[in-house]
ChimeraX commands (.cxc) that place a marker at each C-alpha (Angstrom):
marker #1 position -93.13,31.56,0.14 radius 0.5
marker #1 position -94.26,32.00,-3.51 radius 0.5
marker #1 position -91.83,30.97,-6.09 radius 0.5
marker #1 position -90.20,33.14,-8.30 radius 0.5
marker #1 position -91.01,33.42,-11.99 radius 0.5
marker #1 position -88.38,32.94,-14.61 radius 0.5
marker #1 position -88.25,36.87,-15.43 radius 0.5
marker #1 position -87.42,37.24,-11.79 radius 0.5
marker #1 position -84.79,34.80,-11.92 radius 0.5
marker #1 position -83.64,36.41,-14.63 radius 0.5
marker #1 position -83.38,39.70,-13.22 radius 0.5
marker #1 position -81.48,38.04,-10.31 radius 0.5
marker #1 position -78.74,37.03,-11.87 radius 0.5
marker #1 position -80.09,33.29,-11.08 radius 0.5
marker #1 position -80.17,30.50,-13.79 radius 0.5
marker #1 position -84.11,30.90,-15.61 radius 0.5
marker #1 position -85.86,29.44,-18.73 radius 0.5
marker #1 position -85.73,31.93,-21.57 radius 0.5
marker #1 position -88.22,29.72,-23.29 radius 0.5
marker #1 position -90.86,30.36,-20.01 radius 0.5
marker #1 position -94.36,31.59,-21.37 radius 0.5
marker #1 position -93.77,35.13,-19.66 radius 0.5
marker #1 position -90.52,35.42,-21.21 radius 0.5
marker #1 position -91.78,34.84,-24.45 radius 0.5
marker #1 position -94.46,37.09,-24.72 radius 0.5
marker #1 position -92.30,39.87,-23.41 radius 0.5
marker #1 position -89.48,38.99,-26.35 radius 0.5
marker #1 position -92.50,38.66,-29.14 radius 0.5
marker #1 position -93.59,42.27,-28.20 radius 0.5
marker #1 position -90.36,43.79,-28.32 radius 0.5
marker #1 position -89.78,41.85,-31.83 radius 0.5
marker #1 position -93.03,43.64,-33.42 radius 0.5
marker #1 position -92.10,46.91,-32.30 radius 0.5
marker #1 position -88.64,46.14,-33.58 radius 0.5
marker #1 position -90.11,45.11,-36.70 radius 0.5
marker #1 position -91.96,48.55,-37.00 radius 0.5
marker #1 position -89.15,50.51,-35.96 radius 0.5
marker #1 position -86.89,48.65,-38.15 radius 0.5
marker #1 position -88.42,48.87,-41.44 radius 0.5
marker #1 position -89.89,52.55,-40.70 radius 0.5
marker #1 position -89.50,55.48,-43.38 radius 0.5
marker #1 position -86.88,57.77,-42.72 radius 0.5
marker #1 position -88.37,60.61,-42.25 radius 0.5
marker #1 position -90.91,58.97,-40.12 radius 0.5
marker #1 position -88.43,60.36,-36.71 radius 0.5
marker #1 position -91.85,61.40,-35.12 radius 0.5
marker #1 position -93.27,57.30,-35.15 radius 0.5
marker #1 position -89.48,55.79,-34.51 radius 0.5
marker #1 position -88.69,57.77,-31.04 radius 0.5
marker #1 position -92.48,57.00,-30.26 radius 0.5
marker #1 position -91.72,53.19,-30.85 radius 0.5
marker #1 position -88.10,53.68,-28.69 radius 0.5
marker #1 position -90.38,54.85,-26.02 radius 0.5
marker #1 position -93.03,52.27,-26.25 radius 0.5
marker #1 position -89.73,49.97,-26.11 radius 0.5
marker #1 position -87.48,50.76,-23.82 radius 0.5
marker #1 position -87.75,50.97,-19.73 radius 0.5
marker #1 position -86.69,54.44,-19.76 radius 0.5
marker #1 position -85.10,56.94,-22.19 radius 0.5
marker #1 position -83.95,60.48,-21.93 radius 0.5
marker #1 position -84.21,63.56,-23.79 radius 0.5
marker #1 position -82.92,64.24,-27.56 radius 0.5
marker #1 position -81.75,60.66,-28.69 radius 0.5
marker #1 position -81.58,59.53,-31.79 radius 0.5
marker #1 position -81.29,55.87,-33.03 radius 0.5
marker #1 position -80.01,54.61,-36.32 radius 0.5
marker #1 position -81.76,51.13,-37.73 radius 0.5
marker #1 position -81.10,48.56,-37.90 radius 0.5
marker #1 position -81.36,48.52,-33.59 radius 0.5
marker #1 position -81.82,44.56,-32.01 radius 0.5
marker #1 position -82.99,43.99,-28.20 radius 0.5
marker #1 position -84.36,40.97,-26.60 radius 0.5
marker #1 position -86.53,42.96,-24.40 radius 0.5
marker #1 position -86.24,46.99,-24.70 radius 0.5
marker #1 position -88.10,47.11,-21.28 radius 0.5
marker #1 position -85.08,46.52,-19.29 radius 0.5
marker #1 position -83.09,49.47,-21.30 radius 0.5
marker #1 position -82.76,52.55,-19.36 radius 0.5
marker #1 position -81.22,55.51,-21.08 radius 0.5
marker #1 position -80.44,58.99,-20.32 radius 0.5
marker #1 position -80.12,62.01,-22.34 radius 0.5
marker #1 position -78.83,62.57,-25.60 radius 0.5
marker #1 position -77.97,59.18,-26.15 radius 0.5
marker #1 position -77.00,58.43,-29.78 radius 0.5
marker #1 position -76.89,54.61,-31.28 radius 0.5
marker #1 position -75.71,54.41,-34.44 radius 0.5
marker #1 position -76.74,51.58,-37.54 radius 0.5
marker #1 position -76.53,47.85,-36.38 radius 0.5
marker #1 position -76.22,48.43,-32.51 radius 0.5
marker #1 position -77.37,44.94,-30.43 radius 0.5
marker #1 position -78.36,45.13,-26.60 radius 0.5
marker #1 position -79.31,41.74,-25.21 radius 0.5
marker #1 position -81.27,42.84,-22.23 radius 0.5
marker #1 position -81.62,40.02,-20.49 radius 0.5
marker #1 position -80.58,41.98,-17.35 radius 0.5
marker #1 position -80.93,45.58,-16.86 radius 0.5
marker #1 position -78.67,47.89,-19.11 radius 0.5
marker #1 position -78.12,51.25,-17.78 radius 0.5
marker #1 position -76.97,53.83,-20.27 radius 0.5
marker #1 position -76.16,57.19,-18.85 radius 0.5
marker #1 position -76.28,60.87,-20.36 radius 0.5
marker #1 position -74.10,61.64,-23.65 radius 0.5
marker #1 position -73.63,57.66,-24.45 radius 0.5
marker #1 position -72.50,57.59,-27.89 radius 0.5
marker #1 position -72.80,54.20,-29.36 radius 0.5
marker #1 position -70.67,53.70,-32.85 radius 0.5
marker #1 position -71.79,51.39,-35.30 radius 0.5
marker #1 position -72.20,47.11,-34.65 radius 0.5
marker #1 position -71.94,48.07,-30.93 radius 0.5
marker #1 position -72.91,44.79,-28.99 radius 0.5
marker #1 position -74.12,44.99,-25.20 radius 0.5
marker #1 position -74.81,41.30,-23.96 radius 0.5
marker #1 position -76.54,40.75,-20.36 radius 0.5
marker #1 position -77.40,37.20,-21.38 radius 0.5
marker #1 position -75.14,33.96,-20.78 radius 0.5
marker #1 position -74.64,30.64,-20.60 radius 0.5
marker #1 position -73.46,28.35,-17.99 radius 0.5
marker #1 position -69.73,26.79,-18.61 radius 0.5
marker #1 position -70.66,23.47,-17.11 radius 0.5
marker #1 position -72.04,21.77,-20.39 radius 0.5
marker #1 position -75.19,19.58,-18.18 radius 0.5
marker #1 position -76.43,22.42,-17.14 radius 0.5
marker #1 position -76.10,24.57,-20.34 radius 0.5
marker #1 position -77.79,21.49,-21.73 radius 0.5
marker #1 position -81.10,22.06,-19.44 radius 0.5
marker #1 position -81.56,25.06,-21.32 radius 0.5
marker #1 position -81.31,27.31,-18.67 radius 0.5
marker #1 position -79.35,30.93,-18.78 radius 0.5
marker #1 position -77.85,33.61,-16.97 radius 0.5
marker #1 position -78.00,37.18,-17.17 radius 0.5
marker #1 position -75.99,40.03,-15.46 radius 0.5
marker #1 position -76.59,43.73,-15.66 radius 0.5
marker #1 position -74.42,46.12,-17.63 radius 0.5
marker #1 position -74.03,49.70,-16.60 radius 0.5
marker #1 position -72.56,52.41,-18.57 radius 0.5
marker #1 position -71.59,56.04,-17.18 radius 0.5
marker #1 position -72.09,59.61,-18.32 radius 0.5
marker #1 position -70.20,61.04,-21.64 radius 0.5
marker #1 position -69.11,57.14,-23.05 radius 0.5
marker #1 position -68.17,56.83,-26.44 radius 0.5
marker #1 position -67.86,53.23,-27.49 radius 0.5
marker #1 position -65.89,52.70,-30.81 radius 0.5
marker #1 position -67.10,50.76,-33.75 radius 0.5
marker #1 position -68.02,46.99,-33.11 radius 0.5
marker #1 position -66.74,47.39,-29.50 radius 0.5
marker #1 position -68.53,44.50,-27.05 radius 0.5
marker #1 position -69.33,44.65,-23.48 radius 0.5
marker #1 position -69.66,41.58,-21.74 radius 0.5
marker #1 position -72.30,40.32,-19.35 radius 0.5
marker #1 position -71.90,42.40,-15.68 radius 0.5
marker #1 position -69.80,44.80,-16.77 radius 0.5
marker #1 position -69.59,48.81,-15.65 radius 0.5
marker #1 position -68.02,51.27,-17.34 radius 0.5
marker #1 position -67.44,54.57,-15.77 radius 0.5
marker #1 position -68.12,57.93,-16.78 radius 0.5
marker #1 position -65.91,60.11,-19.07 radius 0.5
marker #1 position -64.71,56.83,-20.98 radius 0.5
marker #1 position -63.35,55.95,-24.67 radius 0.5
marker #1 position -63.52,52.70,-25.59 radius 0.5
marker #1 position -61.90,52.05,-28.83 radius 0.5
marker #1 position -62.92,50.61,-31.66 radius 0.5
marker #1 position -63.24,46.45,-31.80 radius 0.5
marker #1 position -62.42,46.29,-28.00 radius 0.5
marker #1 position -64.42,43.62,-25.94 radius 0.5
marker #1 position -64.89,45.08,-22.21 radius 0.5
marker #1 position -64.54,41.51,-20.19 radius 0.5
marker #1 position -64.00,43.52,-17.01 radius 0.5
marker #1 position -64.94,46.94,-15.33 radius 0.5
marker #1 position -63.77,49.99,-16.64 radius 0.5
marker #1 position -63.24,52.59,-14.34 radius 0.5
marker #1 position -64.40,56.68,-15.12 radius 0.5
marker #1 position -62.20,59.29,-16.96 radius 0.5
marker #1 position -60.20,56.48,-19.34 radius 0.5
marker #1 position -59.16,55.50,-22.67 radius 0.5
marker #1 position -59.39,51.79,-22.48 radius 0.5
marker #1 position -58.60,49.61,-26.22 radius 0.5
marker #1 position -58.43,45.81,-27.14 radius 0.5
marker #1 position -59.15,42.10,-26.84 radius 0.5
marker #1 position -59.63,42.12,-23.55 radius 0.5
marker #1 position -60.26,45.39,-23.19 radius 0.5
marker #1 position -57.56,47.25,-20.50 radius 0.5
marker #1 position -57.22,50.74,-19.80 radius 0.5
marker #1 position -54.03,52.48,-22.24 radius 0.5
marker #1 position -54.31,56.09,-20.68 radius 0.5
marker #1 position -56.21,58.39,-17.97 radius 0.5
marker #1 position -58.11,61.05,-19.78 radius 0.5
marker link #1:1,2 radius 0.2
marker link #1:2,3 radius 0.2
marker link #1:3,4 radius 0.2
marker link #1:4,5 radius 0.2
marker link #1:5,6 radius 0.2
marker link #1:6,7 radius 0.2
marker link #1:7,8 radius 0.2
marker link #1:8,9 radius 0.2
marker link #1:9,10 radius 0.2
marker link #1:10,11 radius 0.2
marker link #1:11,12 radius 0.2
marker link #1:12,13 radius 0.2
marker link #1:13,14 radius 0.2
marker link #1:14,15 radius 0.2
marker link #1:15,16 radius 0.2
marker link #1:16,17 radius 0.2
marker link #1:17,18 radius 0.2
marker link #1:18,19 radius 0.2
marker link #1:19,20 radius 0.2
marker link #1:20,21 radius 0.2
marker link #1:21,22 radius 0.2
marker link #1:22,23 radius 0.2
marker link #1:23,24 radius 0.2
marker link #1:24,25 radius 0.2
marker link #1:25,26 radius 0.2
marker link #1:26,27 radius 0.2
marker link #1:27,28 radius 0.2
marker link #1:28,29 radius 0.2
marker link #1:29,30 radius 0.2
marker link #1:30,31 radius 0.2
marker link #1:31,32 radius 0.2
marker link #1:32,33 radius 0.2
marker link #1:33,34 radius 0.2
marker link #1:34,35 radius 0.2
marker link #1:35,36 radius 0.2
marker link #1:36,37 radius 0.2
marker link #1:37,38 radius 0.2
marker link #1:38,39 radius 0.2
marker link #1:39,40 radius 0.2
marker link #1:40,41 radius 0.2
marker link #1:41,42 radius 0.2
marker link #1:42,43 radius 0.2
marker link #1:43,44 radius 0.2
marker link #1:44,45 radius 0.2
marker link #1:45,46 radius 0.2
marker link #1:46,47 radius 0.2
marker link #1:47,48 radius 0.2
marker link #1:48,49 radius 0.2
marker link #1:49,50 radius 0.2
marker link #1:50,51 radius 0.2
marker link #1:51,52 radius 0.2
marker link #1:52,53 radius 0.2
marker link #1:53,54 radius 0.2
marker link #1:54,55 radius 0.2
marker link #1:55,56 radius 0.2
marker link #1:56,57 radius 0.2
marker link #1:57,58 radius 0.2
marker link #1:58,59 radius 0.2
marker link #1:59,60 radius 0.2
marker link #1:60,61 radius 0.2
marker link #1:61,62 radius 0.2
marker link #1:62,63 radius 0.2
marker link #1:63,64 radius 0.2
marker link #1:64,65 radius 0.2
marker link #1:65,66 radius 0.2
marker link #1:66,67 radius 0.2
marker link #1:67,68 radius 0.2
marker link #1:68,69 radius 0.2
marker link #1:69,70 radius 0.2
marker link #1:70,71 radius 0.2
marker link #1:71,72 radius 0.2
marker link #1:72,73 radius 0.2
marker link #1:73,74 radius 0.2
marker link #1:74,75 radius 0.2
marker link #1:75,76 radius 0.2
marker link #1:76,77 radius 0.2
marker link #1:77,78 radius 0.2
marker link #1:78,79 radius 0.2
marker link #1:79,80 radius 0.2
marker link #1:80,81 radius 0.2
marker link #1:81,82 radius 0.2
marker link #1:82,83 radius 0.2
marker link #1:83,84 radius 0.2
marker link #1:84,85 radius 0.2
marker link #1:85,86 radius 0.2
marker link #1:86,87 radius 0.2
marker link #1:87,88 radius 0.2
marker link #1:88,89 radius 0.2
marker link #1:89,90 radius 0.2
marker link #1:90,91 radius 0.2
marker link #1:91,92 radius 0.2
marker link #1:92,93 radius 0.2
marker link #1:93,94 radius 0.2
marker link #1:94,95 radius 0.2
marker link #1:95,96 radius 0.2
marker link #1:96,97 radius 0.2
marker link #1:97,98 radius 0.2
marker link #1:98,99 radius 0.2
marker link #1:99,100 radius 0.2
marker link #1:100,101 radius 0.2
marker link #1:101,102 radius 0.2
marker link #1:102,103 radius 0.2
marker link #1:103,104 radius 0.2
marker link #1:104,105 radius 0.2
marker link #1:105,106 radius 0.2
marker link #1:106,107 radius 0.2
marker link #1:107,108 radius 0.2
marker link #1:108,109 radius 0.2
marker link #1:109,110 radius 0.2
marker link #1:110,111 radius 0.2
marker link #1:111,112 radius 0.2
marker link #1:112,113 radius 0.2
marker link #1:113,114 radius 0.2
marker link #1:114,115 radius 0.2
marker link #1:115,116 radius 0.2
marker link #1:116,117 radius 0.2
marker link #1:117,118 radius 0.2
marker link #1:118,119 radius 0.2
marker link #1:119,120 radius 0.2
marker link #1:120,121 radius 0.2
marker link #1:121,122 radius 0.2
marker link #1:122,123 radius 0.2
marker link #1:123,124 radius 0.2
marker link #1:124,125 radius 0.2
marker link #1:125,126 radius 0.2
marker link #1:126,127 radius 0.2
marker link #1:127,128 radius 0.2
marker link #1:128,129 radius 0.2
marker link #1:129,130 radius 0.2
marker link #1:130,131 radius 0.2
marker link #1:131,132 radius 0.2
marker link #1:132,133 radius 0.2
marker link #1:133,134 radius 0.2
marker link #1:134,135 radius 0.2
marker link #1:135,136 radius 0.2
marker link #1:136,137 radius 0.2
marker link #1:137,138 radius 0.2
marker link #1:138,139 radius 0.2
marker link #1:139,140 radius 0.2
marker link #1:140,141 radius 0.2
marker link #1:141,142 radius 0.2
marker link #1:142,143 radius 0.2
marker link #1:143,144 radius 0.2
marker link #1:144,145 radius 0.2
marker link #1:145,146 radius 0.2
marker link #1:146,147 radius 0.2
marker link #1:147,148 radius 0.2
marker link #1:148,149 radius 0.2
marker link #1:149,150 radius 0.2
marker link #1:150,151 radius 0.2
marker link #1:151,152 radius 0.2
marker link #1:152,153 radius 0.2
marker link #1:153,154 radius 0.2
marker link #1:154,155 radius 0.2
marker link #1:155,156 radius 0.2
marker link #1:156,157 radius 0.2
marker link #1:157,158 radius 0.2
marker link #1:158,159 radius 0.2
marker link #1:159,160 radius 0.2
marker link #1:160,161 radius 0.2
marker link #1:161,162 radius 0.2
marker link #1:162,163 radius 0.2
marker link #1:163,164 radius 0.2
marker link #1:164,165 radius 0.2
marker link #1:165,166 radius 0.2
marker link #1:166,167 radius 0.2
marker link #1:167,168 radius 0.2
marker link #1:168,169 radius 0.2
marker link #1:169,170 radius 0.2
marker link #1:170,171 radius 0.2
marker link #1:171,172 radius 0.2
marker link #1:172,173 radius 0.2
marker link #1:173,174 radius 0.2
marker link #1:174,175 radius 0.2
marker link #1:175,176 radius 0.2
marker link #1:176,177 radius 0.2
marker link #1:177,178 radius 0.2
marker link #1:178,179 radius 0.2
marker link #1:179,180 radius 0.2
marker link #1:180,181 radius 0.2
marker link #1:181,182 radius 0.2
marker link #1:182,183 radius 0.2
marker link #1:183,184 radius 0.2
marker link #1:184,185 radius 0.2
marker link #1:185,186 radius 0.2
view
């Protein structure tokens, strides 16, 4: 049996070298384009969705993307339609990130797939973790609101502003703070 290559591992939710040659390549590509898309003109929509699509796995219909935007990858983002991402947003897709229809990212937004093992020889190797994030249809997540490595949150959700979503989130809530827990069913 043929053993599996650090993007693999990766995708696994197994410990992997970010720092693999693979890896790298993949994470210099998405920087250029990042670059591009970063410092484009703004009325230059026509060459920034075209650079989304070159980036990303997958994206929907009618989105719209405010730079500054940071990814490791892109190519493990998957987006639906009419997905808005307002200035500063970070997605660390390590993992998969699944963003459904009508996700409505607020400003500083941080999704993180990536992590780091607790056990400080072993964080020490250099090696990582990564778990997906999925996020239902018609999500609004408040300004600077993280989402933690593994996480899903349902459809229909609010999550206010500043929260940080340690834990699933289940559809048709308001959910608010540090951790983030659910206040009221919507």
């Amino acid at each position: 049996m043929q053993e599996k290559t650090e993007k693999e591992k990766m995708l696994n939710s197994e410990l992997y070298l970010a720092t693999d040659e693979e890896l790298t390549r993949m994470h210099f590509v998405a920087r250029q384009l990042l670059y591009s898309f970063n410092f484009s003109q703004p009325d230059e929509v026509d060459r920034q969705q075209h650079i989304i699509h070159s980036l990303f796995g997958k994206i929907g219909s009618n989105f719209s993307i405010k730079p500054p935007f940071y990814c490791d990858y892109g190519c493990h983002i998957f987006a639906g339609n009419n997905l808005y991402i307002n200035f500063d947003c970070t997605i660390i897709d390590c993992n998969k990130v699944h963003l459904g229809n009508n996700v409505l990212l607020a400003p500083k937004v941080q999704i993180y797939t990536a992590y780091h093992p607790t056990n400080p020889n072993l964080r020490l190797s250099g090696k990582e973790l990564a778990a997906p994030v999925t996020i239902g249809d018609n999500v609004w997540l408040g300004g600077g609101v993280i989402v933690c490595p593994g996480v899903s949150i349902g459809s229909n959700v609010t999550i206010g502003a500043g929260s940080v979503v340690t834990q699933d989130i289940p559809h048709n809530v308001v959910a608010v703070g540090n951790p983030c827990r659910v206040i009221k069913s919507v």
